[in-house]
C-alpha positions as semicolon CSV with decimal commas, in nm:
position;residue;x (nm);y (nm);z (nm)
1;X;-0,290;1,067;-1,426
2;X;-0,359;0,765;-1,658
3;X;-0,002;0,623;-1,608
4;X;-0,057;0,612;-1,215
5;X;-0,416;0,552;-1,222
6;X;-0,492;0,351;-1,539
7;X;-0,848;0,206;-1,466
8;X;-1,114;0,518;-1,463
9;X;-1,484;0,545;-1,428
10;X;-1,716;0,854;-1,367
11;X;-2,055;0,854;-1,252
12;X;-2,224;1,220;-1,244
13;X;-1,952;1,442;-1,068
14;X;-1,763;1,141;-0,913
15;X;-1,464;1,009;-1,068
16;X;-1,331;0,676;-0,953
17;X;-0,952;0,568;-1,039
18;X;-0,755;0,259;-0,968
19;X;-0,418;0,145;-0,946
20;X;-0,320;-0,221;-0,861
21;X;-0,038;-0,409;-0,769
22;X;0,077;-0,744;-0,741
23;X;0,268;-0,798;-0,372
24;X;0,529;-1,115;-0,428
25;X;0,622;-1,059;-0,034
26;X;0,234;-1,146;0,079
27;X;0,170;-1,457;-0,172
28;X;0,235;-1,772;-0,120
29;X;0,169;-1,937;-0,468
30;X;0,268;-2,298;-0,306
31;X;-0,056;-2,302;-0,066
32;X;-0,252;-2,149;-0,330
33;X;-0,267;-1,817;-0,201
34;X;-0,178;-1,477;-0,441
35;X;-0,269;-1,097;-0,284
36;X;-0,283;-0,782;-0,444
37;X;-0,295;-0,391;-0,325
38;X;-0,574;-0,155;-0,513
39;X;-0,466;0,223;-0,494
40;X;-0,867;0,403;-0,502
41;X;-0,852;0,780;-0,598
42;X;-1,191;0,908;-0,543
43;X;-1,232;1,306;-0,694
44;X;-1,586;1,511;-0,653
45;X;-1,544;1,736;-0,953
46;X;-1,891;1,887;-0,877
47;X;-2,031;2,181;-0,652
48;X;-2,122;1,993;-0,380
49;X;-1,962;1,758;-0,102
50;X;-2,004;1,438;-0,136
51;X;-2,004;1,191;0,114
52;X;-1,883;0,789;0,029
53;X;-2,142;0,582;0,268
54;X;-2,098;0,230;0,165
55;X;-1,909;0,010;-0,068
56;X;-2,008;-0,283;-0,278
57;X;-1,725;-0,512;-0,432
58;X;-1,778;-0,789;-0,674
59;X;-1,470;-1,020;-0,701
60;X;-1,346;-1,281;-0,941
61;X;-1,099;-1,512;-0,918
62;X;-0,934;-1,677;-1,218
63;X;-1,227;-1,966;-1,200
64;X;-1,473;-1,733;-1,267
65;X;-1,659;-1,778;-0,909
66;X;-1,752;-1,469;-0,789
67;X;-1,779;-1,312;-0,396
68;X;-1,945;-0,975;-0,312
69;X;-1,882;-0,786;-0,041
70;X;-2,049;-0,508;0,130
71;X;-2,014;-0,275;0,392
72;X;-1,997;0,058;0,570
73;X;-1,721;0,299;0,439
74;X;-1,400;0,214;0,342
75;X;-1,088;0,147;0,553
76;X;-1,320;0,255;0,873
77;X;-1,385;0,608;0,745
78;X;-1,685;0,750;0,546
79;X;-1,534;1,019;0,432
80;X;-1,669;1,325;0,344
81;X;-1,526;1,499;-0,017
82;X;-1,550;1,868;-0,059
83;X;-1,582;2,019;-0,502
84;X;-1,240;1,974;-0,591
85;X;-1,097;1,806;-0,383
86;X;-1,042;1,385;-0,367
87;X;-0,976;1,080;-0,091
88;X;-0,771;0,816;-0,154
89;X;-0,696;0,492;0,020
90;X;-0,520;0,151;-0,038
91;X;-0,648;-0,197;0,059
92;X;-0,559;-0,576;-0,022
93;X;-0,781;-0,833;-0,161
94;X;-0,618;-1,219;-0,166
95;X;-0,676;-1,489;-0,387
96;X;-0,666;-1,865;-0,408
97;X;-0,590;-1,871;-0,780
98;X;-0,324;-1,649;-0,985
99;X;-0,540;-1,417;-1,183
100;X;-0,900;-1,276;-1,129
101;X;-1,065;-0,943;-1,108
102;X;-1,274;-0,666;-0,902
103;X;-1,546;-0,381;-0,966
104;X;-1,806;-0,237;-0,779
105;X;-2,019;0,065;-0,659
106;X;-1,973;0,336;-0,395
107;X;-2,294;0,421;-0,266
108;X;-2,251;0,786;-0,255
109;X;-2,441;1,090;-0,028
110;X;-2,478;1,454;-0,178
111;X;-2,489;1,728;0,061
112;X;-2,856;1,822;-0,141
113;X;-2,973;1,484;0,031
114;X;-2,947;1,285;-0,328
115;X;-2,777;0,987;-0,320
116;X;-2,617;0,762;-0,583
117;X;-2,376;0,465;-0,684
118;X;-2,054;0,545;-0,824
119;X;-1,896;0,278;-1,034
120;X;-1,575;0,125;-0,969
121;X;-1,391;0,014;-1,285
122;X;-1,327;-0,286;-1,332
123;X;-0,943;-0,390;-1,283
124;X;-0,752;-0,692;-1,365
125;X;-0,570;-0,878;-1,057
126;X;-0,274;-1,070;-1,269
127;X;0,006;-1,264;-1,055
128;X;0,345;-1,233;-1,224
129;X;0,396;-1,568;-1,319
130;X;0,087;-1,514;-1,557
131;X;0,175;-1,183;-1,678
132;X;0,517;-1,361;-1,863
């Protein structure tokens, strides 16, 4: 699992992991512009659901300013994550310099009525021309 998902974080029962790729086809380093897709494996290992309400991203780019984002869900679900089992889902996040980086919490339901923040590990975003 670490070669597919090599950034990891658990918080109580929750297990985040992230995968990351750099996509050539969608940057245009001459304008200034590089994207990357994250890969987000989310697995309840506990004995209850679990439900992900809202997400909270903190993003760096290679300047070291930083942009937080927040909102309902991810990718227009709030998905609901029975013991055992896990959700994933894969979204983009553009930048206007050539590296930077991203972390964050999923603020979390349990189907006791608890609720918590899971943290996202944090995960390099590293255009190719850097990586060399």
């Amino acid at each position: 699992m670490k070669a597919l998902f090599p950034h990891a974080a658990q918080t109580r029962d929750v297990t985040i992991r992230v995968s990351v790729s750099f996509l050539a086809d969608q940057s245009e380093p001459g304008k200034g512009r590089w994207f990357w897709a994250y890969h987000i494996r989310i697995e309840n290992e506990g004995s209850q659901a679990v439900q992900l309400i809202s997400r909270h991203w903190r993003i760096t780019d290679g300047r070291g300013a930083r942009h937080d984002v927040r909102g309902e869900g991810v990718v227009g679900e709030q998905p609901i994550i029975e013991p055992g089992n896990s959700f994933d889902y894969v979204s983009g996040c553009p930048l206007h310099t050539p590296t930077g980086a991203m972390e964050g919490t999923f603020h979390m339901a349990v189907a006791d009525g608890t609720t918590f923040d899971a943290a996202i590990p944090r995960f390099p975003l590293i255009g190719p021309a850097v990586a060399r």
